[in-house]
N, C-alpha and C positions, 0 to 999 in steps of 0.2 A: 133675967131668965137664964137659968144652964141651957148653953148651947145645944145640947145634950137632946134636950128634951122638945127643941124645933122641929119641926118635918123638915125633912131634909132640903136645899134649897129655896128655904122657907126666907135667909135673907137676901139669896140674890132676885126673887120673886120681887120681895118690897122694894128694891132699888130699882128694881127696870121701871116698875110701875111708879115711882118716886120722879123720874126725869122731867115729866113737865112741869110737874110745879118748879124743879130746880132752874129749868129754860127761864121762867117767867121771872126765875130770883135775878138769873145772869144778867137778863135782858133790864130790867131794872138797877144792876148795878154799873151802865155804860158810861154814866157821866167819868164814874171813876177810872175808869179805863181811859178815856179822856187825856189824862193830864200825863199818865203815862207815853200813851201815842203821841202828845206834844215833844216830849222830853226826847222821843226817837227822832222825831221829824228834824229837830232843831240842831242833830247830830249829824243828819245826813249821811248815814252810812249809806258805803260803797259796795258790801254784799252783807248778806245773812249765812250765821253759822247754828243749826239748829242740836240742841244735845238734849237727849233720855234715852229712857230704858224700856221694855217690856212695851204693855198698852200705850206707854207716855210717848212711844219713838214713832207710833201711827198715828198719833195725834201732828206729830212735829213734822212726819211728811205729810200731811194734809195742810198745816202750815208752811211746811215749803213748797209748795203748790199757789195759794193763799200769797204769798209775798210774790215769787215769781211772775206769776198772773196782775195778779191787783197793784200792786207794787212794783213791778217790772224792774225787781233788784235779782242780780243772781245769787243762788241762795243753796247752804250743801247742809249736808248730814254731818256732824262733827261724831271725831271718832273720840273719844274721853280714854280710850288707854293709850293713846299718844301722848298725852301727859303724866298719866299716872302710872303706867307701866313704863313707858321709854323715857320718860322726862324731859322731852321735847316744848320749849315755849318761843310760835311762832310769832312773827310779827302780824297783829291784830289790829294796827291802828286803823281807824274807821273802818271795824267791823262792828255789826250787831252780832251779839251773843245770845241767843235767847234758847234758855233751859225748860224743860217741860217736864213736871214730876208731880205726880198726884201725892207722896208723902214729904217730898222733897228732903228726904233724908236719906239717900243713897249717897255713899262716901265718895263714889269716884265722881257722879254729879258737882257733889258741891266742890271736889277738888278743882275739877276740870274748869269750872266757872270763875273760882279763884284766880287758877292760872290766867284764865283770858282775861278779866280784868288788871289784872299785872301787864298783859300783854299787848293793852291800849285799847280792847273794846268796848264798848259800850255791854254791858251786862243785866239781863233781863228776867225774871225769875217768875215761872208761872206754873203755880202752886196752890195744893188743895190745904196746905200748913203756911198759913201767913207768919205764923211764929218757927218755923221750920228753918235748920240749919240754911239750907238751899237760900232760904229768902231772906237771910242774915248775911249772906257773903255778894246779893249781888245788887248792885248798884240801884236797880229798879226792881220793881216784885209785884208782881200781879196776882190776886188770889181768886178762884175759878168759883169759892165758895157754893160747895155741892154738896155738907153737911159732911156728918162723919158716915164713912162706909166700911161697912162691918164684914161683909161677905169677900173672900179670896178676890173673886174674878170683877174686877173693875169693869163700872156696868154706867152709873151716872157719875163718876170722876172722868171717867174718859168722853161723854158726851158733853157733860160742864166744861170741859178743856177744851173742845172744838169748839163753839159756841162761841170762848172766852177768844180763841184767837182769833175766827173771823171776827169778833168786836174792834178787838186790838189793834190787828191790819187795818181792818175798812176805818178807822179812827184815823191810823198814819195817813190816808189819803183823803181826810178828811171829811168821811163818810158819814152816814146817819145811823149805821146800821137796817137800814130800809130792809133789806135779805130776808132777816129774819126775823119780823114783826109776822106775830103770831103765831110762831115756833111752837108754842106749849101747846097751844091747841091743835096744831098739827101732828104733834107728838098725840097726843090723844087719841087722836082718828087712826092714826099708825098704828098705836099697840091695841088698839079696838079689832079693827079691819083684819091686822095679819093673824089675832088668835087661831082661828079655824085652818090656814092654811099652815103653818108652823107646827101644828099638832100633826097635819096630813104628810108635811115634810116629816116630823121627828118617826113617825111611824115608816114612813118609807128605806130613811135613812138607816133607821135602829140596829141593821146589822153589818151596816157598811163599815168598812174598816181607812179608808184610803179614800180623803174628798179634798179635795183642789178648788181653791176659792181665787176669783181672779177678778177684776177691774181694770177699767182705763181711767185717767187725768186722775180728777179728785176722788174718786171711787178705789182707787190705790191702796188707799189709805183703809178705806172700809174693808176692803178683802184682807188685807194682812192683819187688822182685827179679830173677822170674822173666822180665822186659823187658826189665832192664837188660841180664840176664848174654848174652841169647839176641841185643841189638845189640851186645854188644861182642863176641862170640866168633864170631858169624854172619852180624853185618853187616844183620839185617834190621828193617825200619821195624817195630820193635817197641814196642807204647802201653799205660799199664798204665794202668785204670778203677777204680774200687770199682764193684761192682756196680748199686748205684744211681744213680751217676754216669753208667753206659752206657747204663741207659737213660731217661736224661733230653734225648738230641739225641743220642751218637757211635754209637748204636746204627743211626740213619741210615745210616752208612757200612759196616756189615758186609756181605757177601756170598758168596756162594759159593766167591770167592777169599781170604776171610780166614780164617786158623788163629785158633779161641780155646780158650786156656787160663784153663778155670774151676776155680778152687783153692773147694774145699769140704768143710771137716773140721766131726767132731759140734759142733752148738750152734747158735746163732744164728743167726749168721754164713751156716756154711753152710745151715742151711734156709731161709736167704733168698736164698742165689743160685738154688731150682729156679725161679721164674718167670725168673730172667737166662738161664738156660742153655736153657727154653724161650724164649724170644724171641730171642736167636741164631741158634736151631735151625731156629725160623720162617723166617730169613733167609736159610737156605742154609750156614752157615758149617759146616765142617770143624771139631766141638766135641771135646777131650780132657778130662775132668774130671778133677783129682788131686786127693786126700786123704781123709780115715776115712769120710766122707759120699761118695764118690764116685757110689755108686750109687745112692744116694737120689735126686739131681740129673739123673741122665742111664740110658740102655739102652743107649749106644752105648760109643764106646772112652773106655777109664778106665785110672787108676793106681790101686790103692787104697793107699793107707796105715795103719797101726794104729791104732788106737781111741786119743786120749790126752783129760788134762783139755784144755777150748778154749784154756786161755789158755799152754798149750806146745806144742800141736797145729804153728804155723808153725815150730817147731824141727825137726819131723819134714818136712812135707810140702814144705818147697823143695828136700829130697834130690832128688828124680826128677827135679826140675824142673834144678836144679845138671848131673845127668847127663844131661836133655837138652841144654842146652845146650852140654854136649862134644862127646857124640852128633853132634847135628844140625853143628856145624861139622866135624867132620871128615868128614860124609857130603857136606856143599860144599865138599871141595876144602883147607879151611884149617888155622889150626894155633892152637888156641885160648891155647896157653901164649903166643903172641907175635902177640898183636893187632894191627892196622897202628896205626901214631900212639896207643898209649898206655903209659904208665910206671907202676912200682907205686905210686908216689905223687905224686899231683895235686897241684900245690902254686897255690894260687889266693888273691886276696887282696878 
């Protein structure tokens, strides 16, 4: 069909709603994750080095969360223009390497990955293109298998890649994947449940110019998603915080006219965003809290989400957030599947 002639947002619509059968695909593909997590274990690496780009780099710190935690290896952010712009090749022996790219054809990706393999790591490639440059250069390749995704704003590539890592992780420490048995129907109840309030939010939102999305621990990860997706689909000066980070100085800037989106599910995590979400509150801001904690956090308007373990909880909770994001641009006018100035695949060096 000409793109042309879709209703606007008409395929990030069928992708969100596409996620739980994708969960049930992942969850059913564990064994093979398997053999992969053997191949890590038996390496023993000494830290984790996590490298992507755009939606791929909050999936990798929810993964660096995920190993830190579960794995109690230390675990950083690799920067991939240390090689490809400075041409810097560090010594990597017994490090893990592990790339995250939903087309896995970003140039500086697969460079950077190359390097580190030269450079004695173990190299791990987790990819929505099993046949993709990315998963040709590195030593292991994991595929997140979440179908082809049509629409601009990655919607179930980026929750197929969470999913895939807690497999992945919970596999190195010889886990069952226990977490998240019964994800899909979970996911269910989620985009069931939040329809009504999402539409309440995009209404609310519709002419906010300036919303601040923030979280603790694993939920990190979900706010810095939940920025992205709402500047590219919406256009708006969207800033994502960890919670502690806001209020250490940006909490200066909140006011009456700022949207904040506080992601707060059971654990930590979330019991440490209720002084965030009071000190916003204090500020004047227009507060939405989504996730299993929602209402622990806040009395006013909320998404809630289902109860899960913390450390699969951001699997669930960026649903609502995903269907704000459509929401809210189509409530300004726009067409979220065809964002101005951007392509499905970044290619950056």
């Amino acid at each position: 069909m000409n793109p042309a002639a879709l209703a606007p947002g008409a395929r990030m619509r069928a992708e969100i709603a596409a996620q739980p059968a994708v969960f049930d695909a992942v969850l059913g593909r564990r064994a093979e994750f398997a053999g992969v997590a053997a191949a890590i274990g038996r390496r023993r690496p000494r830290f984790a080095l996590l490298a992507a780009r755009g939606s791929s780099d909050h999936a990798a710190l929810y993964a660096k969360y995920l190993i830190e935690i579960l794995l109690r290896l230390p675990a950083g952010l690799a920067s991939p223009s240390t090689t490809t712009l400075y041409g810097v090749e560090p010594d990597l022996a017994d490090v893990l390497f592990l790339t995250v790219s939903q087309s896995g054809g970003s140039p500086d990706l697969v460079e950077a990955t190359q390097a580190a393999r030269r450079c004695g790591a173990l190299t791990v490639a987790v990819t929505n293109n099993p046949e993709s440059p990315l998963a040709s250069v590195a030593e292991l390749a994991v595929g997140i298998g979440a179908g082809e995704e049509l629409a601009v704003a990655a919607t179930k590539t980026y929750t197929a890649s969470l999913l895939t890592l807690y497999l992945l992780v919970d596999a190195v420490r010889d886990g069952t994947g226990a977490a998240a048995a019964g994800i899909g129907d979970l996911a269910e109840q989620t985009l069931a449940g939040s329809a009504g309030p999402v539409r309440e939010a995009a209404d609310r939102y519709r002419f906010v110019e300036r919303i601040v999305t923030t979280g603790r621990g694993y939920s990190s990860a979900t706010a810095a998603e939940a920025a992205l997706k709402l500047a590219e689909t919406s256009y708006l000066a969207a800033r994502a915080y960890s919670g502690a980070d806001l209020l250490h100085g940006p909490v200066a800037a909140i006011d009456a006219e700022t949207g904040v989106l506080a992601v707060a599910s059971a654990g930590p995590g979330g019991a440490a965003m209720r002084d965030v979400v009071a000190a916003v509150r204090e500020r004047g801001a227009d507060v939405l809290a989504v996730g299993s904690a929602a209402a622990e956090v806040t009395t006013g308007p909320r998404i809630d989400v289902p109860r899960t373990a913390d450390e699969v909880a951001p699997v669930l909770e960026v649903l609502p957030l995903q269907q704000l994001a459509l929401e809210l641009a189509l409530a300004r006018g726009g067409d979220p599947d065809r964002p101005r100035g951007l392509n499905k695949v970044t290619r950056t060096r």
